[in-house]
LOKOL-659294 format. One record per residue (C-alpha): residue in one letter; x, y, z. Coordinates in steps of 0.001 Angstrom, whole numbers, always signed. Last residue first. Example, Ala and Ser with C-alpha at 12.3 -4.5 7.8 and 13.67 -1.06 7.14 Angstrom:
BEGIN
{r = S x = +13670 y = -1060 z = +7140};
{r = A x = +12300 y = -4500 z = +7800};
END
This chain:
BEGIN
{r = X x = +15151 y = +13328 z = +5975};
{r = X x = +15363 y = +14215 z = +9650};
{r = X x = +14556 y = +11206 z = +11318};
{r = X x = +15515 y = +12180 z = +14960};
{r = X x = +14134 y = +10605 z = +18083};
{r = X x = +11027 y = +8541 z = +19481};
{r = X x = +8222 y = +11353 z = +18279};
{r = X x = +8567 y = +9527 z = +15079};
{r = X x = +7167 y = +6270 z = +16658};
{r = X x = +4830 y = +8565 z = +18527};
{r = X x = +3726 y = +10197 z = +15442};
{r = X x = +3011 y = +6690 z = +13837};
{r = X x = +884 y = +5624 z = +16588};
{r = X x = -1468 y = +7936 z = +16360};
{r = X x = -1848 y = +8241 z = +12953};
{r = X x = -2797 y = +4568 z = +12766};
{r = X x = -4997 y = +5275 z = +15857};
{r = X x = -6255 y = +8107 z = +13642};
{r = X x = -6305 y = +5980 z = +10202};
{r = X x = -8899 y = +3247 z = +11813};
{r = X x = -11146 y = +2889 z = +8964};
{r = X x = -9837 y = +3577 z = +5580};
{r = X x = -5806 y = +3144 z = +6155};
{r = X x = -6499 y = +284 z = +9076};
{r = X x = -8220 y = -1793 z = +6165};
{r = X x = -6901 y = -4900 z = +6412};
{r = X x = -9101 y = -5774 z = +9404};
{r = X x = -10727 y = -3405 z = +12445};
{r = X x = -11922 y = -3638 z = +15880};
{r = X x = -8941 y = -3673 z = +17398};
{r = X x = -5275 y = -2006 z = +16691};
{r = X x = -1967 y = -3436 z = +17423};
{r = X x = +1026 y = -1893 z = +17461};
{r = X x = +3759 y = -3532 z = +17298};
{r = X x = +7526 y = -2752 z = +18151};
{r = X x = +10654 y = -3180 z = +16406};
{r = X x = +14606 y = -3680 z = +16744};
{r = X x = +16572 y = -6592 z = +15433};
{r = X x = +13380 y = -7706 z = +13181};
{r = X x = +12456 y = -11361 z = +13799};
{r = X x = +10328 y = -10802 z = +17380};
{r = X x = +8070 y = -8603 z = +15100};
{r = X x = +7014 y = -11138 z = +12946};
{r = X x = +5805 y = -13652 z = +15742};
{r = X x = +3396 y = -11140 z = +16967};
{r = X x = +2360 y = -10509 z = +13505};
{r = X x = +1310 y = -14269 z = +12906};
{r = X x = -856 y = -13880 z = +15989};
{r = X x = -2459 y = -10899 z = +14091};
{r = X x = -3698 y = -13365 z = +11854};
{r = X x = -2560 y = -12158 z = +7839};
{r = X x = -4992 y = -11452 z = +5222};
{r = X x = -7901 y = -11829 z = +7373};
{r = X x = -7095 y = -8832 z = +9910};
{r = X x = -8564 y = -8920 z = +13244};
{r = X x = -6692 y = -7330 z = +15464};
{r = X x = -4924 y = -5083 z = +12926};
{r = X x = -1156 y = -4211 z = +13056};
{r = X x = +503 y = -1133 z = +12883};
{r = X x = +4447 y = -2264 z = +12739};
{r = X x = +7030 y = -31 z = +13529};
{r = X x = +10609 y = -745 z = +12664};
{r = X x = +13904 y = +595 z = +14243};
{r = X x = +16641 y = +632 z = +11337};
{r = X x = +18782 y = -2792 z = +11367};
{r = X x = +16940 y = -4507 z = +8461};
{r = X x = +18078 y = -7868 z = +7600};
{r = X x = +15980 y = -10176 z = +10488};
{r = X x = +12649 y = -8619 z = +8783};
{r = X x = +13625 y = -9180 z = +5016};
{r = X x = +12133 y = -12876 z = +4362};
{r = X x = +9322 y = -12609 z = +7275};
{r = X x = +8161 y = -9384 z = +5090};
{r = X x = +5913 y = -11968 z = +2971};
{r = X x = +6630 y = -13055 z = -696};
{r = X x = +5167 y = -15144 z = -3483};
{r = X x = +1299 y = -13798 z = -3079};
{r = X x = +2105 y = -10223 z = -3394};
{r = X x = +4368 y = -11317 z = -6722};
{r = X x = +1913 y = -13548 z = -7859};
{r = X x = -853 y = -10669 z = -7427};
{r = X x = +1645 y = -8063 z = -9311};
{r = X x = +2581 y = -10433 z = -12326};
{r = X x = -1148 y = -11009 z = -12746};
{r = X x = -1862 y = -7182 z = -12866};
{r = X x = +1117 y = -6661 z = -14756};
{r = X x = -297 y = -8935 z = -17454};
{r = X x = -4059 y = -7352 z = -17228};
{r = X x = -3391 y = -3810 z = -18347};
{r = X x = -2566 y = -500 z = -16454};
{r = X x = -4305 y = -955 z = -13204};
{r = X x = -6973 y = +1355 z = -12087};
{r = X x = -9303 y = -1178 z = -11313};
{r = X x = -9581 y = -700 z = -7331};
{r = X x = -9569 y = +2653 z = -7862};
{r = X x = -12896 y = +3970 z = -8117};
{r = X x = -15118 y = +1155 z = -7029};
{r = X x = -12842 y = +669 z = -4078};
{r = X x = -12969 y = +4060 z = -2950};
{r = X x = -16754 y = +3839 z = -3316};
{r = X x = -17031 y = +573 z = -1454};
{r = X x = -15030 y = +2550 z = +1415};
{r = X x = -17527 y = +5509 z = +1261};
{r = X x = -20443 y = +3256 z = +1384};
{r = X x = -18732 y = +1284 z = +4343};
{r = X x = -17936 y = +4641 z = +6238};
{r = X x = -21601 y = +6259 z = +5890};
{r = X x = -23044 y = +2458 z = +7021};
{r = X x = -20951 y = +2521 z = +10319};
{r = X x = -20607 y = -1145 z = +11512};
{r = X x = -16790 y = -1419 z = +10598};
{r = X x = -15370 y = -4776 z = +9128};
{r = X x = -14764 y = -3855 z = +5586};
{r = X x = -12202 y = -6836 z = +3837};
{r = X x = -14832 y = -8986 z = +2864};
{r = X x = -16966 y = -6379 z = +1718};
{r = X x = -14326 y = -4845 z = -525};
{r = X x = -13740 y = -7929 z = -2346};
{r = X x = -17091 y = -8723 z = -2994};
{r = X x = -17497 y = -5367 z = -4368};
{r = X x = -14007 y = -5503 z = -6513};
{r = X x = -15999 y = -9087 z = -7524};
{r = X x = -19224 y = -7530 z = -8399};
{r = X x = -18040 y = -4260 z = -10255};
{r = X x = -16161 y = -5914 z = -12878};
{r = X x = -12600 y = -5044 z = -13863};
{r = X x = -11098 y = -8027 z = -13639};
{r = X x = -13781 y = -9702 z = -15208};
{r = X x = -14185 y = -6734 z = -18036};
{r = X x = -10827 y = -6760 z = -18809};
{r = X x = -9991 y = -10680 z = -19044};
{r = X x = -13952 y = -10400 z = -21398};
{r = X x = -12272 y = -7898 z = -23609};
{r = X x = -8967 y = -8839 z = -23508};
{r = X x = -9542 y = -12547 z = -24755};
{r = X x = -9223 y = -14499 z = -21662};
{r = X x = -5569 y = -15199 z = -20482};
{r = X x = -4778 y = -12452 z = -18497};
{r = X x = -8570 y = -12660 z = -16265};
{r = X x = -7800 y = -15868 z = -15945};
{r = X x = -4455 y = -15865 z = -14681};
{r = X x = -5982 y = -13031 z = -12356};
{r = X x = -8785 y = -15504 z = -11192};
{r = X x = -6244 y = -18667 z = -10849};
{r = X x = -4622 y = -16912 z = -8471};
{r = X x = -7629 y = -15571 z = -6506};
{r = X x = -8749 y = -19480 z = -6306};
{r = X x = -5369 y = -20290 z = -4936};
{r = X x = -5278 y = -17805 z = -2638};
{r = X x = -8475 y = -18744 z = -1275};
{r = X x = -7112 y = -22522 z = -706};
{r = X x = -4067 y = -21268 z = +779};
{r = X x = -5706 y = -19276 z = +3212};
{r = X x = -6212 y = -22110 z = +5682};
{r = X x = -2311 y = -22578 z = +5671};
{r = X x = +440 y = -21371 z = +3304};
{r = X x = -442 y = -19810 z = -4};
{r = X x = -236 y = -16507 z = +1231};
{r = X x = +2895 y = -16714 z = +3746};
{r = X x = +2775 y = -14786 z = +7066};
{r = X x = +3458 y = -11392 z = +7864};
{r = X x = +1975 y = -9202 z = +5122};
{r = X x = +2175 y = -5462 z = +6947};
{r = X x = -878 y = -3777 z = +7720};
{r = X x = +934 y = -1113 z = +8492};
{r = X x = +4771 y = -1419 z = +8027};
{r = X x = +7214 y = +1908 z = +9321};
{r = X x = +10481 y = +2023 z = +8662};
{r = X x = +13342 y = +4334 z = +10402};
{r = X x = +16428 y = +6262 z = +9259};
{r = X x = +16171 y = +5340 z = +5411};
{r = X x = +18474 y = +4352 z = +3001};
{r = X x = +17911 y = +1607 z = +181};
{r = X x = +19836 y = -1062 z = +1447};
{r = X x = +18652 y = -4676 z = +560};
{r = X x = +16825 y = -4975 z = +4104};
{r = X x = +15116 y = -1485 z = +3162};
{r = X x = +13987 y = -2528 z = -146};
{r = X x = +12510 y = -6288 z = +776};
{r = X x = +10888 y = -3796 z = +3719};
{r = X x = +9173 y = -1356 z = +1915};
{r = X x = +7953 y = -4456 z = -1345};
{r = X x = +6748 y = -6358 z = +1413};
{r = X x = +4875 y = -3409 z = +3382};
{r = X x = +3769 y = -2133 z = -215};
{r = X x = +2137 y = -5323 z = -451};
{r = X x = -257 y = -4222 z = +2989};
{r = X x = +700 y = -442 z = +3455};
{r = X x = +4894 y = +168 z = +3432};
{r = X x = +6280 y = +3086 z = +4845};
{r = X x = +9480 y = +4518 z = +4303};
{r = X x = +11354 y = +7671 z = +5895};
{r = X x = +13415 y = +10060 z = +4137};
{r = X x = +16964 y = +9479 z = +3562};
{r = X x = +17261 y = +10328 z = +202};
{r = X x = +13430 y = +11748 z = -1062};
{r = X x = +12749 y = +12363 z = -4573};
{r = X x = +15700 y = +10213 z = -6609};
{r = X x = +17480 y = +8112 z = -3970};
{r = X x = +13501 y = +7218 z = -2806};
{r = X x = +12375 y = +6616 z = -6676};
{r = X x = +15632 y = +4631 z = -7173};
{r = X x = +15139 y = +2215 z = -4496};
{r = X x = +11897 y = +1969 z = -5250};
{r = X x = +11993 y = +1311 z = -8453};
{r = X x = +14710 y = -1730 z = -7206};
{r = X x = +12237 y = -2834 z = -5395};
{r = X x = +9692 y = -3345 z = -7693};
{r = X x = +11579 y = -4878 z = -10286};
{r = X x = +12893 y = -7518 z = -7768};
{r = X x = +10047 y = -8575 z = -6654};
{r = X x = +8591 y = -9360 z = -9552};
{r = X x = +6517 y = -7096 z = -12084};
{r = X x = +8364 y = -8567 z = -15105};
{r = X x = +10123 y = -5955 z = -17155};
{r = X x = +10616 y = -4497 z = -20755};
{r = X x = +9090 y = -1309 z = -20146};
{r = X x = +8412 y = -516 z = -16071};
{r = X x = +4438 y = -764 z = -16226};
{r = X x = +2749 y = +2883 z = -16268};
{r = X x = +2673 y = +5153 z = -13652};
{r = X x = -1081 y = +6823 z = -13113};
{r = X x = -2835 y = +4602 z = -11219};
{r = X x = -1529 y = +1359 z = -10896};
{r = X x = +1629 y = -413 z = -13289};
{r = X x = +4452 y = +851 z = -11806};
{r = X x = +3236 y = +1590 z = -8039};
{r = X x = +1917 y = +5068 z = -7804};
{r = X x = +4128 y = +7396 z = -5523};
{r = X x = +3272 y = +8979 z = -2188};
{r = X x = +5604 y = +11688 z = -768};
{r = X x = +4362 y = +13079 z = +2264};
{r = X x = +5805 y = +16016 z = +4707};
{r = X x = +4498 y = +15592 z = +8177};
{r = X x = +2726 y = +18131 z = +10129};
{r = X x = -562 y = +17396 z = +9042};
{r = X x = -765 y = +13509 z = +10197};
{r = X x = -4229 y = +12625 z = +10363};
{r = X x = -4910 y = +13906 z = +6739};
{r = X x = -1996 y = +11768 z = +5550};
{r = X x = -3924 y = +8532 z = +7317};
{r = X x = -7062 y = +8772 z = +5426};
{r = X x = -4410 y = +9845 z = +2333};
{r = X x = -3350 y = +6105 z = +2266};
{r = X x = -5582 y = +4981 z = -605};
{r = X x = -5694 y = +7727 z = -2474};
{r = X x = -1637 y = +6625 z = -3528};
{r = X x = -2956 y = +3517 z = -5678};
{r = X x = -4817 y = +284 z = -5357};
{r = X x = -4741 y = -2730 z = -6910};
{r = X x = -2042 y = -4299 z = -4278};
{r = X x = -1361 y = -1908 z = -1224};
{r = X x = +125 y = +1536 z = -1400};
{r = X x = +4331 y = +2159 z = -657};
{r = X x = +4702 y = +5855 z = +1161};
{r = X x = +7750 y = +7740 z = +1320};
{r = X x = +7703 y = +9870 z = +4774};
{r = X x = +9139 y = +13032 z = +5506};
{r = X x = +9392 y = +14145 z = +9013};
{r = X x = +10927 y = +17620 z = +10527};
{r = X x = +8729 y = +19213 z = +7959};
{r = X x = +10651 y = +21388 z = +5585};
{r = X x = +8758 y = +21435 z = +2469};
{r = X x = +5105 y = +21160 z = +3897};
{r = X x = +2279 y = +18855 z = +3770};
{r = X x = +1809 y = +16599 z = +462};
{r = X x = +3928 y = +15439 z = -2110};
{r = X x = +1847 y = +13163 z = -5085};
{r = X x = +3688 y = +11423 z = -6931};
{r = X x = +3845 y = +9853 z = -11089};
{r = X x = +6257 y = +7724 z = -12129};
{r = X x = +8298 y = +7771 z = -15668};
{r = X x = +10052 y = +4486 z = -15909};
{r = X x = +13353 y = +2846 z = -15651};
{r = X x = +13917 y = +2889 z = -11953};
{r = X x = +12758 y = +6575 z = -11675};
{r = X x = +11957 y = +8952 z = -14004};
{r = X x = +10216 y = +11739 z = -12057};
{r = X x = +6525 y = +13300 z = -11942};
{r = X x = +4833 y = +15233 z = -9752};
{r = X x = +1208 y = +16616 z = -8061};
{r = X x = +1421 y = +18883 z = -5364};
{r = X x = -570 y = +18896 z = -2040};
{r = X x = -1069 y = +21668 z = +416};
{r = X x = -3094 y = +20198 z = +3771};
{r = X x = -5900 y = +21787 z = +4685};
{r = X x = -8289 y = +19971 z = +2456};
{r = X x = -7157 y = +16479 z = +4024};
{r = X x = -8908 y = +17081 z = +7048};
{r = X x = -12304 y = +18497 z = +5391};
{r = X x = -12459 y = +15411 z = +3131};
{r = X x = -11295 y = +12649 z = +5911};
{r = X x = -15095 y = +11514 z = +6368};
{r = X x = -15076 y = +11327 z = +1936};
{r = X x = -18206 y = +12303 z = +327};
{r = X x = -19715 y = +9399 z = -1980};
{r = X x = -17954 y = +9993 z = -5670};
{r = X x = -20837 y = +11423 z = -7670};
{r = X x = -20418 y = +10582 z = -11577};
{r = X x = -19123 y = +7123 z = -10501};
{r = X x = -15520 y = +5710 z = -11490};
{r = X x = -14640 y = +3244 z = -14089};
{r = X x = -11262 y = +3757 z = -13546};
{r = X x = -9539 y = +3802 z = -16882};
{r = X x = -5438 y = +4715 z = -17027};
{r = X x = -4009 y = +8074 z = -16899};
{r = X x = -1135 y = +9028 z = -19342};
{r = X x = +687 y = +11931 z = -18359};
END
C-alpha cells in the first residue's frame, strides 16, 4: 500500500476518545473501487443492525471521524480515504471534480457496503449527498457539518478567494517550495485555530495535533487544488430537493464555514429531514462535540429500520 508523507510528531498528544475507541475491533482494507485501489478502515462488528459509510472532510482522512465512531460502539463503520488523502492515491487519469468523486463513491458503497448508510462530514457532506441524489443506494443519509451555503458567495467570498489562490499557488510553485507551503506547519496551524472554538487547552492541543498529522497527507499538490475548487464549487443546496431518503443534518451553532442560519434554510429543501443543531462549537463537531453528534445520530437510526 503506498502511504503518503505526514510530517507527524514523534509523540502524538494522547487522544480524549483513546480508551473509547480501543474497545472497538477495527480492520484495515483495501478494494478497487471507481478506478482506483482505496484503502478502509471497518470498525465495530459484522452484523450490527447499522452500518454506516463515512465521507471525511477536505485535507483530512478517515482519523478524523473516529471521535464520533468511538461514541457509537454498536454500529458497524466503514470509513474510506478520499482518492487522493491518506492512503488512496488520485483516481489515474482523472480530474478531482465532482463528478469523479462521486462516482468513487458510488462504486466504493456498491462494492463494500450496498445499502448501508452514508454520512457525509463537511466536503464529504457534498460529495454524500451529490451521490445519494444521483442514486447510489442507501436507506437514510446523515450530513454533519454539512456545506450549506455557497463558498465564494457572501462575506466569505473574499477568504475563499485568498485560500484559492493559496492552493493554485502552492501547484504552481516549483514542487519543492508548492510542497513545503502547503505543507507548512504555520498555515495548517492557523487553520486549525480558526476552526477550534472549545476553551479546554488538553482538547485544543490534541486537535492541533490531529491537524499537524493529517492535515498534509494529501497525495501531491494538483489533486489538492482540484479538491479545494471542487469543495469550493459546490454546496449540498444542489442535491437536497433530489434525495427522497430521510436526512439528518448535525449542524453547529456557530460554524464559520457555513452560518447555521444558512442550515435552517437547507433543511426546508430536502423532502424529508431534520436538524440538529449543536452549540458551543464550529466546524469541528467530529473533534469536539462527537457525543451530542453521537447522540443524535443513534436517535436518527433509532427512528426505524436501516438494515444494510
Amino acid at each position: 500500500m503506498v502511504r503518503h508523507a505526514t510530517y507527524t510528531r514523534m509523540v502524538p498528544v494522547p487522544s480524549p476518545y483513546a480508551a473509547q475507541l480501543d474497545r472497538i475491533p477495527v480492520a484495515e482494507r483495501i478494494v478497487e473501487a471507481g478506478g482506483v485501489r482505496t484503502a478502509y478502515w471497518e470498525y465495530g462488528a459484522t452484523d450490527a443492525t447499522h452500518t454506516l459509510v463515512a465521507v471525511h472532510g477536505f485535507r483530512g482522512d478517515h482519523h478524523g471521524l473516529e471521535p464520533i465512531v468511538a461514541q457509537l460502539p454498536e454500529v458497524r463503520w466503514i470509513m474510506p480515504d478520499l482518492p487522493g488523502f491518506g492512503a488512496t492515491p488520485p483516481i489515474p487519469g482523472m480530474t478531482h471534480d465532482l463528478e469523479a468523486y462521486v462516482a468513487w463513491l458510488d462504486a466504493f458503497v456498491r462494492a463494500v457496503a450496498p445499502g448501508a448508510i452514508v454520512l457525509g462530514h463537511s466536503f464529504g457532506s457534498i460529495v454524500a449527498s451529490a451521490a445519494v441524489a444521483r442514486g447510489t443506494p442507501t436507506p437514510r443519509l446523515v450530513l454533519v457539518n454539512p456545506i450549506g451555503a455557497p463558498a465564494l458567495a457572501g462575506p466569505r467570498g473574499a477568504m475563499t478567494r485568498l485560500a484559492e489562490f493559496y492552493y493554485w499557488l502552492g501547484a504552481r510553485l516549483p514542487k519543492r517550495i508548492g510542497t513545503w507551503l502547503l505543507r507548512t506547519r504555520i498555515v495548517v496551524r492557523i487553520m486549525s485555530i480558526a476552526m477550534t472554538k472549545t476553551r479546554d487547552a488538553a482538547l485544543r492541543r490534541w486537535i492541533h495535533d490531529q491537524h499537524d498529522r493529517f492535515f498534509s497527507g494529501f497525495s501531491d499538490r494538483e489533486t489538492l487544488r482540484q479538491a479545494f475548487v471542487t469543495s469550493v464549487s459546490h454546496d449540498v443546496r444542489e442535491s437536497a430537493e433530489r434525495i427522497a431518503q430521510p436526512t439528518l443534518l448535525v449542524a453547529a451553532v456557530q460554524d464559520d464555514i457555513t452560518p447555521i442560519r444558512a442550515e435552517r434554510e437547507l433543511v426546508r429543501l430536502f423532502p424529508s429531514a431534520k436538524l440538529v443543531e449543536i452549540d458551543g462549537v464550529g466546524h469541528l463537531i467530529h473533534y469536539e462535540k462527537p457525543r451530542e453528534a453521537a447522540d443524535a445520530i443513534r436517535g436518527f437510526l433509532e427512528e426505524g429500520p436501516a438494515r444494510s
